[in-house]
Structure formats: C-alpha cells, structure tokens
C-alpha positions in Angstrom: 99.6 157.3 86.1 100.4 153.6 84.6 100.2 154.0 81.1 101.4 150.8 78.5 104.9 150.3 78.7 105.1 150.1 74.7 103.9 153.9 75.2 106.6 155.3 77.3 109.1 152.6 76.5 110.6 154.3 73.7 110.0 157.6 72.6 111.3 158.9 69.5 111.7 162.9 69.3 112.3 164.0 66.2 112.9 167.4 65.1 113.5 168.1 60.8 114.9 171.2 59.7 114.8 172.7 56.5 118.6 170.8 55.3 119.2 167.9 58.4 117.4 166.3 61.0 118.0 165.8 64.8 116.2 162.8 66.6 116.5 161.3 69.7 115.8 158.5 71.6 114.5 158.2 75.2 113.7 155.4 77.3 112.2 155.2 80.8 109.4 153.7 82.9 107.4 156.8 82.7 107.3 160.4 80.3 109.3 162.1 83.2 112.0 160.0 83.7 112.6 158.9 80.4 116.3 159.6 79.6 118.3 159.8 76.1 119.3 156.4 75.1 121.0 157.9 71.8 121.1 161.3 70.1 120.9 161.4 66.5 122.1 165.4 65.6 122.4 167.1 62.5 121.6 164.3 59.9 121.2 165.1 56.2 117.4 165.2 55.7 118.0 162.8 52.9 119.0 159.8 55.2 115.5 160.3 57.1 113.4 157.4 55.6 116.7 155.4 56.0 117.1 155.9 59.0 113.5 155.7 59.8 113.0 152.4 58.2 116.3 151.0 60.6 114.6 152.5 63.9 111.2 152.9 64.3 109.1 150.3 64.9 105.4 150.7 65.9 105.5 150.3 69.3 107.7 153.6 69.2 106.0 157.0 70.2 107.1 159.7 67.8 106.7 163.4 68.9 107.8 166.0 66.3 109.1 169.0 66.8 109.9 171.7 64.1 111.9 174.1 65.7 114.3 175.0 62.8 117.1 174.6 64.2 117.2 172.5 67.2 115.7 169.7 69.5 113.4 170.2 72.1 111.4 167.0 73.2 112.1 168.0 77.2 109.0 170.6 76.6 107.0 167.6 75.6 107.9 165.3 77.9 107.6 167.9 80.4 103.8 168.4 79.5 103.1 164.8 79.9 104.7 164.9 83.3 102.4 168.1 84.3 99.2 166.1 82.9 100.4 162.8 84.8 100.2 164.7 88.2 96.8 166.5 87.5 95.7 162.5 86.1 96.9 161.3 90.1 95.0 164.4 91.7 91.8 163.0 89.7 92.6 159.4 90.9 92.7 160.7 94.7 89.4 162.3 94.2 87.8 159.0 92.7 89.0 156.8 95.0 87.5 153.7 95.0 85.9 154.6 91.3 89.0 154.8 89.7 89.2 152.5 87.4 92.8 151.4 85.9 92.7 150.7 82.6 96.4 152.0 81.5 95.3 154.6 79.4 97.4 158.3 79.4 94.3 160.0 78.5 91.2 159.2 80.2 88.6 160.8 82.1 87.8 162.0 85.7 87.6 158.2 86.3 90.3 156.3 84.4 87.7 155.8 81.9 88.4 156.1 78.2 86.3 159.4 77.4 83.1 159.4 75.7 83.8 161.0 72.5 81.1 163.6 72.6 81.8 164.9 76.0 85.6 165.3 74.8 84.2 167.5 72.1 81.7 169.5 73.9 83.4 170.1 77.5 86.8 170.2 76.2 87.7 170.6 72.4 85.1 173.0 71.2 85.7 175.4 74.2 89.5 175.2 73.2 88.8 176.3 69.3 86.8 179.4 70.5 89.6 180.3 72.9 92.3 180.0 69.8 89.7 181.7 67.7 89.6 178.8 65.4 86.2 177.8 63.9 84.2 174.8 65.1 86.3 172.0 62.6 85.9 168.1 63.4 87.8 166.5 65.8 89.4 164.3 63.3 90.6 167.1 61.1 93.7 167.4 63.7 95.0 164.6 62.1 94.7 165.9 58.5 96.0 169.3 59.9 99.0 167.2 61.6 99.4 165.2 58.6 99.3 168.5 55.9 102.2 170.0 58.3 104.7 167.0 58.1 104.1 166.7 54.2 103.9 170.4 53.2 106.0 172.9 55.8 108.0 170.3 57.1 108.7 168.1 53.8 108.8 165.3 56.3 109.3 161.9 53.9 106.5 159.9 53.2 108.0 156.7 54.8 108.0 158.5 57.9 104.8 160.2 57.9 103.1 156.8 57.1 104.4 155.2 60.3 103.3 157.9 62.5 99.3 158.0 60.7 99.8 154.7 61.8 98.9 153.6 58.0 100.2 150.2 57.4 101.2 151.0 54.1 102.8 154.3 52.5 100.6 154.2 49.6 97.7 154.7 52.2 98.8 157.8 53.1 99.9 159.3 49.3 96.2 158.0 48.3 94.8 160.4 51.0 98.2 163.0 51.2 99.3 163.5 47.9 97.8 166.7 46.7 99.9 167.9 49.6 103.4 167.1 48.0 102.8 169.5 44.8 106.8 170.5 45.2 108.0 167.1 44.6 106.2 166.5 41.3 107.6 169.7 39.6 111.1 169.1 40.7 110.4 165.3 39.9 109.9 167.0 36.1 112.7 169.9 36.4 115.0 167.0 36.5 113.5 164.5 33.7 113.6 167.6 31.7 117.3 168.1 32.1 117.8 164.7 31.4 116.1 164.0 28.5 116.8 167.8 26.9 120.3 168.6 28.4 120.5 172.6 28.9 123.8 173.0 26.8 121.7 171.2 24.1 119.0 173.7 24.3 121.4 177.0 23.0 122.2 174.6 19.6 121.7 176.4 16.4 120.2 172.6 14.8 119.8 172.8 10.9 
C-alpha cells in the first residue's frame, strides 16, 4: 500500500479523559512503522484547544481514542497495518489491473469505490451484523461528531479541525444542540456573578 505521505506523515492520536488529555505524535513512512515523535501525557483538558491550535495542522491525521484513562493508538495503527496487507493480497490478484492511485481505501482494483457498492456489499451487511438499523452512510459522521461534543466534551476548536470544517462556527451551526452542558454552566456562573450567593441569604429592607 502507497497511500499520500500527508496521510501517514503525521498522525496525531489523541485520547481525552474526563479531567486531562494524553496525545501523541507519530511519524513514519507507512501506518506500521510510524514511531512516537512526542508524547503529550496527562494534560489538563483545559489546555486542549491551545494546544490544538499550536499542533495540528490539516495535513495531520487525527485518530481519537476514549479510553478513560489511557492511550492506545498502537490498536489503530495496528488495524491499518492488518488492512494494508489484505490491500497487497488484492493487488497480487489484480495484477496488471491494479491501478495506483495512492488511496488507503479503495477497491479490489486500487479504485476509489463506487459509493453504492460500499453501501450495499459492505456497510449495510455490517449494520445487520451489529444489529443496528439501516442509517445513511453519512450519519457516521454526525454519530462521530455527537461523541466528541457530548460523551467526550471534546472542545469545539478541535472537533472543527477534525470535521474538516474550515471554520468552528460551521460546526456549532450544525453541533450545538449537542453542547446543552455548556450553556447551563455558562449561566450557573453569570448567575453567581451578577447575584453573589452570600448576597442571596440578606434580609434587604
């Protein structure tokens, strides 16, 4: 498998915790062989946009990981290995047909898949296995997107640059229904500001 470099050049994992984050950065010419560059551990989750603004750039690959309390990109990395050697099984096969077009995930030819075959042969057949109903293709990414900004409490910054969006209002235009939490804590606090609790237990005249 050849994919772009800008795909496997850097790879961000990231893992978030309910109180701190752990991220890492890996770097090699392939998903396999990439190697930790730099370990981020145990950050306060407050520092994640910060830190995200400083270090992710679009050409960076972010895979998440919410394992509550620790970081495990090698299980990711190793899936990409196991589907790069079934990808050079299906390029023996096609020999000659292959066609190289640099893509990680393509079809029995090199081919970027047709869109309803993915569905059909592959994705639909995978929701009955789960026991999920038939929902679009496309509502992985709203599924992907709901877990970051609810469960996860992922900051909007760095949700944004991993929709892709190219600007963070984008994504709390679509998103922000999700991020209930933030809006009542948002008004706990004004609340405490502008009516001090102390002031509250005052016998006024």
């Amino acid at each position: 498998m050849n994919p772009p470099a800008k795909a496997v050049e850097r790879v961000i994992g990231l893992d978030a915790p309910p109180d701190s984050f752990t991220a890492a950065v890996l770097r090699g010419p392939t998903p396999a062989a990439a190697l930790t560059e730099k370990l981020f551990n145990k950050v306060p989750l407050g520092q994640l946009e910060k830190w995200a603004r400083t270090h992710l750039t679009e050409r960076d690959l972010v895979v998440l990981e919410a394992s509550g309390n620790s970081f495990h990109i090698a299980r990711t990395l190793q899936a990409l290995a196991a589907h790069a050697q079934r990808q050079n099984l299906e390029r023996s096969f096609a020999g000659s047909r292959w066609v190289d077009t640099g893509l990680i995930f393509t079809n029995t030819l090199g081919g970027p898949f047709h869109f309803r075959n993915l569905v059909e042969r592959y994705y639909y057949p995978l929701l009955e296995s789960a026991g999920l109903p038939p929902i679009r293709f496309h509502d992985l990414r709203h599924t992907a997107a709901s877990l970051m900004l609810g469960p996860l409490n992922i900051p909007l910054m760095v949700v944004s640059r991993i929709l892709g969006h190219s600007r963070p209002s984008i994504t709390l235009n679509v998103y922000g229904h999700l991020i209930p939490s933030s809006h009542t804590e948002s008004a706990r606090l004004m609340d405490e500001l502008l009516s001090p609790s102390e002031l509250l237990n005052l016998d006024l005249p």
